[in-house]
C-alpha positions as CSV (number, residue, x, y, z in Angstrom):
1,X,15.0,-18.8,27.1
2,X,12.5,-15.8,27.2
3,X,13.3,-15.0,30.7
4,X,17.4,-15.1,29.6
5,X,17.0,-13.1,26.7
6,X,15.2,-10.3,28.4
7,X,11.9,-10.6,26.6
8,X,10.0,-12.1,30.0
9,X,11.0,-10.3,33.2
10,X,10.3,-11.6,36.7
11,X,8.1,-14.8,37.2
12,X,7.3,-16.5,34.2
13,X,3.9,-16.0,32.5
14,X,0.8,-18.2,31.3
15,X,2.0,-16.6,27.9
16,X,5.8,-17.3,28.6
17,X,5.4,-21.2,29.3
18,X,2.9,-21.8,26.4
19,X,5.5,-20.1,24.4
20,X,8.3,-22.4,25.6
21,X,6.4,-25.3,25.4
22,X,5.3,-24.7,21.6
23,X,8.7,-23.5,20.6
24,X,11.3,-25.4,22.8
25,X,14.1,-23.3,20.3
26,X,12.5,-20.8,18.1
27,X,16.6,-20.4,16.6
28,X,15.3,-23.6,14.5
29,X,12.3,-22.8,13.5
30,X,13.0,-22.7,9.9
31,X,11.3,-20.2,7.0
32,X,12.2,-18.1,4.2
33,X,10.5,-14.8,4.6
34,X,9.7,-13.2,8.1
35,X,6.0,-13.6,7.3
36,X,6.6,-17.2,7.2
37,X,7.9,-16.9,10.5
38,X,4.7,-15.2,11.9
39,X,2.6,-17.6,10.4
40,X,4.3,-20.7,11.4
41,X,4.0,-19.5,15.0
42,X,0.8,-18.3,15.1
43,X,-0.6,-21.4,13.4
44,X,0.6,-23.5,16.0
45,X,-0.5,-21.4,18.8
46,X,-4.0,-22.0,17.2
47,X,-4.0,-25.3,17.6
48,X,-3.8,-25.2,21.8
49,X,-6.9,-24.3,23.5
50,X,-8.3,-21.8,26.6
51,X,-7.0,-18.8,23.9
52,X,-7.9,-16.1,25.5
53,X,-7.5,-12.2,24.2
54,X,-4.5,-11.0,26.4
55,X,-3.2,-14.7,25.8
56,X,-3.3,-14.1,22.1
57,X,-1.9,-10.4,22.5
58,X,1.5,-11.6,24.6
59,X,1.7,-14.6,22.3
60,X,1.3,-12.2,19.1
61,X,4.5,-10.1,20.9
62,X,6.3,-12.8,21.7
63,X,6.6,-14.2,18.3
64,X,7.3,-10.6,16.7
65,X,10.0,-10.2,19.3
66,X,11.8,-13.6,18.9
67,X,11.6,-12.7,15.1
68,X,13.6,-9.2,15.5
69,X,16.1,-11.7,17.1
70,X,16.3,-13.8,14.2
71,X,16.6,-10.8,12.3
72,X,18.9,-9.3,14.0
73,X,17.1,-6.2,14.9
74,X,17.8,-5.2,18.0
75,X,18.2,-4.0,20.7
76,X,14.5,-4.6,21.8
77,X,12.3,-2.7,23.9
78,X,9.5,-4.4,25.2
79,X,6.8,-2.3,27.1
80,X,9.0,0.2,26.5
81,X,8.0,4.4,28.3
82,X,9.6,7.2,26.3
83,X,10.9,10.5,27.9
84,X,8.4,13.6,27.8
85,X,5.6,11.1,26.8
86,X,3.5,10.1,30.0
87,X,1.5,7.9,30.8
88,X,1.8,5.7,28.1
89,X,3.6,2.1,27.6
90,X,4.7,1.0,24.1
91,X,4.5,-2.5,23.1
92,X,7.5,-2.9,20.8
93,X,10.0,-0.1,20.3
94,X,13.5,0.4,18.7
95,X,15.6,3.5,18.0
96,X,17.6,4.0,15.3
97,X,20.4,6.7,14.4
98,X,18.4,8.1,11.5
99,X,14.4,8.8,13.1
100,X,15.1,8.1,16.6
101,X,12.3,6.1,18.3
102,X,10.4,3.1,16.1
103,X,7.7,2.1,17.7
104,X,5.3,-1.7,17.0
105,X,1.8,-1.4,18.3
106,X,0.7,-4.7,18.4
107,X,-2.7,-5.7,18.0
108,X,-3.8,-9.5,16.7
109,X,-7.5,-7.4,15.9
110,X,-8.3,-3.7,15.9
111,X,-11.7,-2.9,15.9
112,X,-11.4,0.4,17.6
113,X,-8.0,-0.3,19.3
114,X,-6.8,1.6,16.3
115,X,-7.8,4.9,17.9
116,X,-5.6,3.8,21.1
117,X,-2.1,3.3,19.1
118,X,-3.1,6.2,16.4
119,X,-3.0,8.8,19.7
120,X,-0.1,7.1,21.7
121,X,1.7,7.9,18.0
122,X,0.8,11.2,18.1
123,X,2.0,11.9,21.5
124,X,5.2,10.0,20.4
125,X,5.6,12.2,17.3
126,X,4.8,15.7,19.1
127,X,8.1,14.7,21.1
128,X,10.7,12.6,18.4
129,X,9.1,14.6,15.3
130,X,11.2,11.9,13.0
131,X,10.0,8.1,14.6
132,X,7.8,6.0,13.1
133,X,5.0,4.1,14.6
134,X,3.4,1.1,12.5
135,X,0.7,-0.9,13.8
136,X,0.8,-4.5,13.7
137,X,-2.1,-7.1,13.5
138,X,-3.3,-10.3,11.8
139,X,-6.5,-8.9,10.8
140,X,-6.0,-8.3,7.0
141,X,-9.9,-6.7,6.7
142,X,-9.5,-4.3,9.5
143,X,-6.1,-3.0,8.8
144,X,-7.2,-2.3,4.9
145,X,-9.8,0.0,6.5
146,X,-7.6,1.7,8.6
147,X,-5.0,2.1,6.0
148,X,-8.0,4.1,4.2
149,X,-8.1,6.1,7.4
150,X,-4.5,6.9,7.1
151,X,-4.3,8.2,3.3
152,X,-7.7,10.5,3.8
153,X,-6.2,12.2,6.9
154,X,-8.8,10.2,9.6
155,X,-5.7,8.9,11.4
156,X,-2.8,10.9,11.7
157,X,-0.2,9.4,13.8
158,X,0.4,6.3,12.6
159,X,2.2,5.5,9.4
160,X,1.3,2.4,8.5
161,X,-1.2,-0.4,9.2
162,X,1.0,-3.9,8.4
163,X,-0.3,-7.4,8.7
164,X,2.5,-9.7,10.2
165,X,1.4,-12.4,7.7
166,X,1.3,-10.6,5.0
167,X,4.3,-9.3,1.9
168,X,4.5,-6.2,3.8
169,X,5.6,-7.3,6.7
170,X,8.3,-8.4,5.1
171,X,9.0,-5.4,3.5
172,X,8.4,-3.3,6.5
173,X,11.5,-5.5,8.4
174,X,14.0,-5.2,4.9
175,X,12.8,-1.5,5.7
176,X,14.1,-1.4,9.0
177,X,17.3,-3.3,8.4
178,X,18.3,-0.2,6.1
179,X,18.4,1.9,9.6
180,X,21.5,1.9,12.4
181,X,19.7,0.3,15.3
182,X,21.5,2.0,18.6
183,X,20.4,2.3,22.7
184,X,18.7,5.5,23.1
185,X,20.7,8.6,24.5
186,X,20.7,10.0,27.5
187,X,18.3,12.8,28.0
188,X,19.8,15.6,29.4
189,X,16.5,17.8,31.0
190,X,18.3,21.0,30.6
191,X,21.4,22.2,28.9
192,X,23.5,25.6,28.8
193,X,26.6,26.8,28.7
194,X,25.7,29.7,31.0
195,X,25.1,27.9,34.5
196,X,25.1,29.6,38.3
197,X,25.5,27.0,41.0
198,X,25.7,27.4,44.3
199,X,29.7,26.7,44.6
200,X,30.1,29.2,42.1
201,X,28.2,31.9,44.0
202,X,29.7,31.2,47.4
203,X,33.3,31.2,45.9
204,X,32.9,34.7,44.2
205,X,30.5,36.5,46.8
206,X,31.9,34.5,50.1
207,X,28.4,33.8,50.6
């Protein structure tokens, strides 16, 4: 179903079967709050062994992106690049009419990650001076201490720290639903109303 919905392109992953096989339908996986949601899936994922960091990071976005679908946020863009910001790949991104690009960095621990998403928000802000970029992690220790960070000025890009388990989260998604969730525009490089082309010079100067 991953491959289908668009969430797993090409062959399918270590990450994409595990998912499968844990969560034949995650349409009937049944909870109250998002956070419940998170921590339902995780919880099982968990209990399956050979866990292994990139395994637990594409499992982590897996499960946030099949939530959005419950939740009806969408469209989705997973390892999503942004014009006029190079060189870097976003794990979980949505644009809305109102601040433009929305980006998820998702990270099950931070340690000094942090630093990584806190610049690739910057260079997304210097561009879409309205989005928002939230980073999004299980670790409920290390995101209170880079929350701190964020209100003494130490990390400037991101706006919020959020723990998927967590109230929060759930507030952070209720958040989100108050937008109008749209495809992104097309980016026209260069616009004017006062154009010379070369049909127009060869017409009036027989060139």
């Amino acid at each position: 179903m991953l491959k289908e919905l668009g969430i797993i392109i090409g062959s399918d992953t270590k990450a994409g079967i595990l998912f499968e096989n844990l969560f034949p339908n995650f349409l009937e996986i049944k909870y109250k709050k998002p956070s419940d949601y998170i921590s339902i899936c995780w919880n099982k994922y968990l209990e399956t062994s050979n866990r292994t960091n990139n395994l637990n990071g594409k499992m982590f976005e897996y499960i946030l992106a099949t939530l959005c679908i419950r939740e009806n946020l969408l469209p989705i863009y997973l390892s999503a690049k942004v014009a006029f910001v190079p060189n870097v790949i976003y794990d979980l991104m949505f644009y809305t009419f109102e601040r433009g690009p929305i980006c998820w960095s998702v990270k099950t621990s931070l340690r000094e990650r942090y630093k990584q998403a806190d610049l690739e928000a910057i260079a997304l802000k210097y561009v879409h001076r309205k989005a928002l970029s939230f980073l999004i992690t299980l670790e409920e220790n290390e995101a209170l201490s880079v929350m701190n960070k964020i209100k003494c000025g130490d990390v400037i890009g991101l706006d919020k720290v959020v723990v998927a388990t967590r109230n929060e989260f759930n507030e952070l998604i209720y958040e989100l639903k108050t937008y109008q969730f749209s495809a992104p525009p097309l980016v026209k490089v260069i616009e004017s109303n006062n154009i010379v082309t070369n049909e127009t010079v060869s017409q009036i100067l027989g060139n």
